[in-house]
C-alpha positions as CSV (number, residue, x, y, z in Angstrom):
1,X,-2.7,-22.1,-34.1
2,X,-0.3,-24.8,-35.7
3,X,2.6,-27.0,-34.7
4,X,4.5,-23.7,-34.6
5,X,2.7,-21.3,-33.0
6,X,5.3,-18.3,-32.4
7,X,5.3,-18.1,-28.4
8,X,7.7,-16.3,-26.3
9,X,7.7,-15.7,-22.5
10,X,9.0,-12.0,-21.2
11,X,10.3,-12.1,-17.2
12,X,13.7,-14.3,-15.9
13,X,11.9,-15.5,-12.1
14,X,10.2,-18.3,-10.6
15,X,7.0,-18.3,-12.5
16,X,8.9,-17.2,-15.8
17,X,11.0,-20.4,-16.1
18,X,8.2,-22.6,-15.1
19,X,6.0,-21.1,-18.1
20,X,8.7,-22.0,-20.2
21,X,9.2,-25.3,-18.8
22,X,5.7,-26.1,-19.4
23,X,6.0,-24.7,-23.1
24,X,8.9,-26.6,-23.7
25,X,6.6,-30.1,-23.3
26,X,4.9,-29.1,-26.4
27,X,7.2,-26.4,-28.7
28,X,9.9,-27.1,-30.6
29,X,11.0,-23.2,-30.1
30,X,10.5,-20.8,-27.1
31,X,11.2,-17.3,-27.3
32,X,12.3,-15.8,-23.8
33,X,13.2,-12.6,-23.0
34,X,15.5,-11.5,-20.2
35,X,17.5,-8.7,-18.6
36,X,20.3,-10.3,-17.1
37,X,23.2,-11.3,-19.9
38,X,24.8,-13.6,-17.2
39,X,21.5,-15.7,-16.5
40,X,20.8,-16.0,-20.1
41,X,24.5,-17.8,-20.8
42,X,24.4,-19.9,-17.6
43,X,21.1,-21.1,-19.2
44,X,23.0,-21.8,-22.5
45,X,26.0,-23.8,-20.8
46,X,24.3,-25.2,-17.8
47,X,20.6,-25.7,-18.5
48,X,19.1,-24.2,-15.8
49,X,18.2,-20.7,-14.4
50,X,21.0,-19.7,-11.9
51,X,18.9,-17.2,-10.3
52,X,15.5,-18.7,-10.3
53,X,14.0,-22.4,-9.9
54,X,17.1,-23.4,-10.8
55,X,16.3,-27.2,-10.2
56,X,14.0,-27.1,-13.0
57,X,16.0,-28.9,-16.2
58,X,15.8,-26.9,-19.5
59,X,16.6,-27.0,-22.9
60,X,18.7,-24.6,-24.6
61,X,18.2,-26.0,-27.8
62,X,14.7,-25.3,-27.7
63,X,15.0,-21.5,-26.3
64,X,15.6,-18.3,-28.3
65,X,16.8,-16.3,-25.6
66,X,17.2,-12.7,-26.1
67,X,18.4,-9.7,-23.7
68,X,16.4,-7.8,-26.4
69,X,13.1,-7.5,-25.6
70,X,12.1,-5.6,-29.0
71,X,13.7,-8.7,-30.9
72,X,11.4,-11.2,-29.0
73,X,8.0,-9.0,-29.5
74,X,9.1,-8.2,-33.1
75,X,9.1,-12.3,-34.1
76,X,6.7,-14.1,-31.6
77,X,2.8,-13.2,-31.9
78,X,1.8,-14.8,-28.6
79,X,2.8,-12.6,-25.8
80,X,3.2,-14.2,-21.6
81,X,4.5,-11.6,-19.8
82,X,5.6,-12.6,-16.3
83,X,7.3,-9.5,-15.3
84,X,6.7,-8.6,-12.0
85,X,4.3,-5.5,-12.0
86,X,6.3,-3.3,-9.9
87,X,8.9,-3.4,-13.1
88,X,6.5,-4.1,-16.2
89,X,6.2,0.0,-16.8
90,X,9.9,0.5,-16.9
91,X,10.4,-2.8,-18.9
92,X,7.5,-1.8,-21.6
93,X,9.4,1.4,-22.0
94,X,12.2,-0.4,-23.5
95,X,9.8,-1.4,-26.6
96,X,9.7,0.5,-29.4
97,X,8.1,-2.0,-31.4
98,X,4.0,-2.1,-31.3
99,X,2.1,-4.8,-29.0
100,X,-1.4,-3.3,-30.6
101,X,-1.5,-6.8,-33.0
102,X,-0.1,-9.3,-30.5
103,X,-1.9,-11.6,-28.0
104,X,-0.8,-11.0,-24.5
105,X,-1.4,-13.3,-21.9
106,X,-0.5,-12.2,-18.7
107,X,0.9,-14.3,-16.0
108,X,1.5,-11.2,-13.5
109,X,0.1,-11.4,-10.1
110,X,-0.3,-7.5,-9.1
111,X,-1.0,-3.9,-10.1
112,X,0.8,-1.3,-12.3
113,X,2.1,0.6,-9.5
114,X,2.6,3.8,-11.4
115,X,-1.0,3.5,-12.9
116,X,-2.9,1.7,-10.7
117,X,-4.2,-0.5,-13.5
118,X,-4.4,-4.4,-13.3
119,X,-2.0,-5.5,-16.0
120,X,-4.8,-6.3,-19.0
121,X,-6.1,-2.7,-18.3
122,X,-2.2,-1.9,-18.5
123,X,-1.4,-3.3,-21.8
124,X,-4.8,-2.1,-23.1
125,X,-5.0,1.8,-22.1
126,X,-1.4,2.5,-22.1
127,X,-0.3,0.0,-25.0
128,X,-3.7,0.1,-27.1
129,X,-3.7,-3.5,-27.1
130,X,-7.6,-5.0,-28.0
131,X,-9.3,-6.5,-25.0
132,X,-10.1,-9.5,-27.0
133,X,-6.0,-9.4,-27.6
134,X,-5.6,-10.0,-23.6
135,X,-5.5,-12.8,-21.5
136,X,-4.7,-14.3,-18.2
137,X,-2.8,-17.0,-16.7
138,X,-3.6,-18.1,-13.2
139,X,-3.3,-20.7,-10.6
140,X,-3.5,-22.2,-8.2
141,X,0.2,-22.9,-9.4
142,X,3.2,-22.4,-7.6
143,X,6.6,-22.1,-9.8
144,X,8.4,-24.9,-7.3
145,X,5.9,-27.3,-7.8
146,X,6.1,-27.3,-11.3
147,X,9.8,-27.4,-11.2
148,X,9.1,-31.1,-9.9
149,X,6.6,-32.1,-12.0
150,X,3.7,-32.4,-9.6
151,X,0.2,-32.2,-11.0
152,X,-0.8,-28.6,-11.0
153,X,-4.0,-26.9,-12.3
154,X,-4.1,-23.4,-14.2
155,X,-7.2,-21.6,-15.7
156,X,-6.9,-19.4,-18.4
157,X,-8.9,-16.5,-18.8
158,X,-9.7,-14.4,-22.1
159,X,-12.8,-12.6,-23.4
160,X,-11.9,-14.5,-26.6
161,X,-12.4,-17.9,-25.4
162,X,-10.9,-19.7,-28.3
163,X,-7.4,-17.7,-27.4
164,X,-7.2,-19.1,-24.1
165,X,-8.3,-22.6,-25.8
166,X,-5.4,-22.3,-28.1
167,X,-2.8,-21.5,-25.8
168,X,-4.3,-24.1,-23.3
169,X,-2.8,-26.8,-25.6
170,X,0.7,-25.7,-25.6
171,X,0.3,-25.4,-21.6
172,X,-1.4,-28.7,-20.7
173,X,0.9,-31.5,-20.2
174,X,1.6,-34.7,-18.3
175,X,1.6,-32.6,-14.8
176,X,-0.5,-29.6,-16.2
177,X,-4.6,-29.2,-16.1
178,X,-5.7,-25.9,-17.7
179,X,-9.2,-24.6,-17.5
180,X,-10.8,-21.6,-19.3
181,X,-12.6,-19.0,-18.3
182,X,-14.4,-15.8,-19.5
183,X,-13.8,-13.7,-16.5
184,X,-10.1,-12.4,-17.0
185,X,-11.0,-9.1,-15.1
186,X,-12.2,-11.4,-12.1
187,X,-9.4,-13.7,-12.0
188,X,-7.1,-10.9,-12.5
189,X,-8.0,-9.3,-9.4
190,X,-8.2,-12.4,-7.7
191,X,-4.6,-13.2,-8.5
192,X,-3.7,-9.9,-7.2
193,X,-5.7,-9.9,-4.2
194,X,-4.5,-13.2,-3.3
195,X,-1.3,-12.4,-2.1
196,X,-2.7,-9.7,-0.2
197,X,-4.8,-12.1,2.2
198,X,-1.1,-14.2,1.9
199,X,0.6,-11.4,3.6
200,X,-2.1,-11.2,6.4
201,X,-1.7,-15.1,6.8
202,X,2.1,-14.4,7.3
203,X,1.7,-11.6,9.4
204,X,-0.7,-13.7,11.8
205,X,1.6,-16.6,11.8
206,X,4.4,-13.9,12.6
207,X,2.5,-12.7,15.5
208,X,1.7,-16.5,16.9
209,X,-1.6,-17.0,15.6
210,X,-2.6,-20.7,15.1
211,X,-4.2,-22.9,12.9
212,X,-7.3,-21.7,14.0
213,X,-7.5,-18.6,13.5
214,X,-5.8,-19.1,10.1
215,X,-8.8,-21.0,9.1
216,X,-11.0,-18.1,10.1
217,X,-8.5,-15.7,8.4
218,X,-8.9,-17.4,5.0
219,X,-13.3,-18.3,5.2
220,X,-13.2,-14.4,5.7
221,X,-10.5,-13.4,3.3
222,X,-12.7,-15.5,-0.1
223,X,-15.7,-13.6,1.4
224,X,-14.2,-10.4,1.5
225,X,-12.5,-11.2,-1.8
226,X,-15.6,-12.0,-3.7
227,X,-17.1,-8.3,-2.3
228,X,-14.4,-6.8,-3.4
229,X,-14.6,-8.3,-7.2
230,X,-18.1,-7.7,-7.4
231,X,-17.5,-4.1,-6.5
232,X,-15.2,-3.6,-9.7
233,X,-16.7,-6.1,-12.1
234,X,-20.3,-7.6,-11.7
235,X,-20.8,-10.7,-13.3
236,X,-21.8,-14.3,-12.6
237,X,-18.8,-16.3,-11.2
238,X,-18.3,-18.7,-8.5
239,X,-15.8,-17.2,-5.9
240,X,-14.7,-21.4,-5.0
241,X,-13.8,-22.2,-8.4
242,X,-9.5,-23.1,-8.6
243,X,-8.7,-19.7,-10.0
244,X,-10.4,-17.7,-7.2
245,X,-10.3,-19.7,-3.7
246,X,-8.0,-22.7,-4.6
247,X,-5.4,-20.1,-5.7
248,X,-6.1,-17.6,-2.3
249,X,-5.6,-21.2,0.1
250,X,-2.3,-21.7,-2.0
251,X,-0.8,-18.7,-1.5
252,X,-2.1,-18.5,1.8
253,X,-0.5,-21.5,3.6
254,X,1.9,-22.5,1.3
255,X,5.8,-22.9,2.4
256,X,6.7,-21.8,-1.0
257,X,4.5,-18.5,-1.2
258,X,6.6,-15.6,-1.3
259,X,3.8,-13.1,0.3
260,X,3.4,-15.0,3.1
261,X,6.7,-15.1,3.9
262,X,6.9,-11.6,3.4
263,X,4.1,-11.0,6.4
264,X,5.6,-13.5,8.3
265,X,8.7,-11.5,8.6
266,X,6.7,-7.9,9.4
267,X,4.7,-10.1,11.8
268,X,8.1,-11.2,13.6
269,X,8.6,-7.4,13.7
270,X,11.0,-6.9,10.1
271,X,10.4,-3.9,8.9
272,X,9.2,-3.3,5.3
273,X,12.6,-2.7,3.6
274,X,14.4,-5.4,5.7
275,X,12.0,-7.9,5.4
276,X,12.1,-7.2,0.9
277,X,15.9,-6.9,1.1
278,X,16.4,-10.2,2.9
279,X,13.6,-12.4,0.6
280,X,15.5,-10.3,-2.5
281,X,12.0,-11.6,-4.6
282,X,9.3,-9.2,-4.9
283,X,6.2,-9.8,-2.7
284,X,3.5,-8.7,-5.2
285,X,1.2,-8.3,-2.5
286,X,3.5,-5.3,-1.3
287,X,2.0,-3.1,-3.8
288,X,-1.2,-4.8,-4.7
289,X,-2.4,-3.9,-1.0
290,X,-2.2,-0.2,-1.7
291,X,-3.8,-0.2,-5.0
292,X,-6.3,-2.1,-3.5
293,X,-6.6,-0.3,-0.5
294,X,-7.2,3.2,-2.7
295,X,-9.4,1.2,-5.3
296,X,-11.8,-0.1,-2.7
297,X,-11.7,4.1,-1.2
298,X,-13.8,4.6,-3.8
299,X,-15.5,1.3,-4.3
300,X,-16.6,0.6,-0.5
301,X,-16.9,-2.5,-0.3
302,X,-16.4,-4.2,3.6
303,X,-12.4,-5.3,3.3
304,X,-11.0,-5.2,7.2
305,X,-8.1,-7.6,6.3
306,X,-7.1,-5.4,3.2
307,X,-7.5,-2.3,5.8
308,X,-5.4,-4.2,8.4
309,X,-2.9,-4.7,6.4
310,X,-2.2,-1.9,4.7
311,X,-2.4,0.3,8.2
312,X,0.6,-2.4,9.0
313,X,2.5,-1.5,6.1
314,X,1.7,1.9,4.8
315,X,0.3,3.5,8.1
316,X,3.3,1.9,10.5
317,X,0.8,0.6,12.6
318,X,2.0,-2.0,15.3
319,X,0.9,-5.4,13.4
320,X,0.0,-7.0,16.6
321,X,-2.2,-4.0,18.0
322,X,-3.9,-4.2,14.1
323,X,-4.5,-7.7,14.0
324,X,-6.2,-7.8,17.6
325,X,-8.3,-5.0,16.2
326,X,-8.8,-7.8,13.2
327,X,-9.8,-10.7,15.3
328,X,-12.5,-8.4,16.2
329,X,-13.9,-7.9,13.1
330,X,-14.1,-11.3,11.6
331,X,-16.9,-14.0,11.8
């Protein structure tokens, strides 16, 4: 890839604007789709995203932003989607222009809902886009953080390596560490899972549970993580590397982690609808603990805090009655 690499970013949030704001340390032009009209001229006149890290300073002059998301695919060749999956199906539908010869690299944290598909297996089944074609960006990185410039760490995960190198360079900056990986099918499900073990921290914190048992919570939550993985795809990785455990503690006992808040508020006794409506940002681990839940009906692996929590959200179970049941069952 030159200079000019053709790069565009597809999603208006958090984690989409701090992509871009990354990007923008080493491009001369970002392409960046959006839906909203309004947040795309605010951007123009005021140089920051109204709706979404909005302390984060960007440059106009540097963005080709487009409501159009055929128009961005159509004349960038590198692909970060950062779509929140509970919307990617009914955004892709928009396209009718082909992703089969792009790179994608994927910055989503969840599931497909409507397929039950991590995003890569998304883009590749549904969209026919090569798995070579497909990559993943992960933390442990959260959107505020960058927005201040405070060091932060991201691996990068592809089955072509030298993808993942190449876009590493436009990424990596004076506050950004990437690392690659080979394991984008791991790390995938580690993103998603993540936020899952989030909402049970927020749901114990909810419900009064300390430090301590937080600590417990999370030693159990990599373990049952890394069963869960090897379930789905056995290879040789090591569950304490960044993208797997650093990423699960970030989300997990961060102020800025939006799953966690999420449980927090079902914890405090929200209900699931009150609690979204009030946050109004998706809590990826809403949906990635059904999928999960499902995939792992199959799978069988041991996953008592995935169980837990989805009895608490999908089942209506009484959080605190489920989580004294949990106390039981961890180590």
């Amino acid at each position: 890839m030159s200079k000019q690499a053709k790069i565009a970013v597809l999603g208006g949030g958090s984690w989409a604007t701090a992509i871009v704001k990354m990007l923008s340390e080493n491009l001369e032009t970002i392409g960046w789709y959006m839906r909203s009209v309004y947040a795309l001229e605010h951007i123009k006149r005021n140089k920051h995203n109204p709706n979404y890290l909005s302390s984060a300073e960007l440059h106009p002059e540097q963005l080709d932003l487009s409501n159009d998301m055929n128009y961005i695919v159509e004349n960038y060749d590198i692909l970060i989607f950062a779509i929140p999956s509970a919307f990617l199906k009914t955004e892709l539908e928009k396209l009718n222009v082909s992703l089969k010869d792009k790179v994608i690299f994927s910055a989503i944290k969840g599931i497909v809902p409507e397929t039950g598909l991590i995003v890569g297996e998304h883009f590749h089944d549904i969209h026919n886009v090569p798995f070579e074609n497909i990559g993943v960006i992960t933390g442990p990185c959260h959107a505020e953080e960058v927005a201040m410039e405070r060091l932060s760490y991201l691996t990068l995960a592809c089955q072509d390596e030298k993808k993942a190198e190449n876009l590493s360079k436009y990424i990596a900056g004076r506050y950004i560490k990437t690392k690659i990986s080979d394991d984008i099918i791991g790390t995938e499900y580690a993103a998603m899972l993540k936020n899952i073990y989030a909402i049970a921290a927020g749901i114990a914190h909810g419900l009064g549970y300390g430090d301590n048992f937080q600590s417990v919570l999370m030693s159990n939550a990599i373990r049952e993580m890394k069963r869960f993985i090897k379930k789905v795809h056995k290879m040789k990785r090591n569950i304490n590397n960044s993208a797997y455990l650093g990423d699960l503690l970030v989300t997990g006992y961060s102020v800025f982690s939006r799953n966690r808040m999420f449980g927090n508020m079902i914890g405090k006794g929200y209900t699931v609808k009150s609690a979204m409506f009030e946050m109004s940002m998706v809590a990826e681990g809403y949906y990635a603990t059904k999928s999960a839940y499902e995939i792992n009906q199959k799978n069988g692996a041991k996953t008592p805090i995935i169980d837990a929590v989805y009895n608490v959200l999908y089942d209506k179970k009484e959080a605190k009655d489920e989580f004294f049941k949990l106390t039981n069952r961890l180590d």
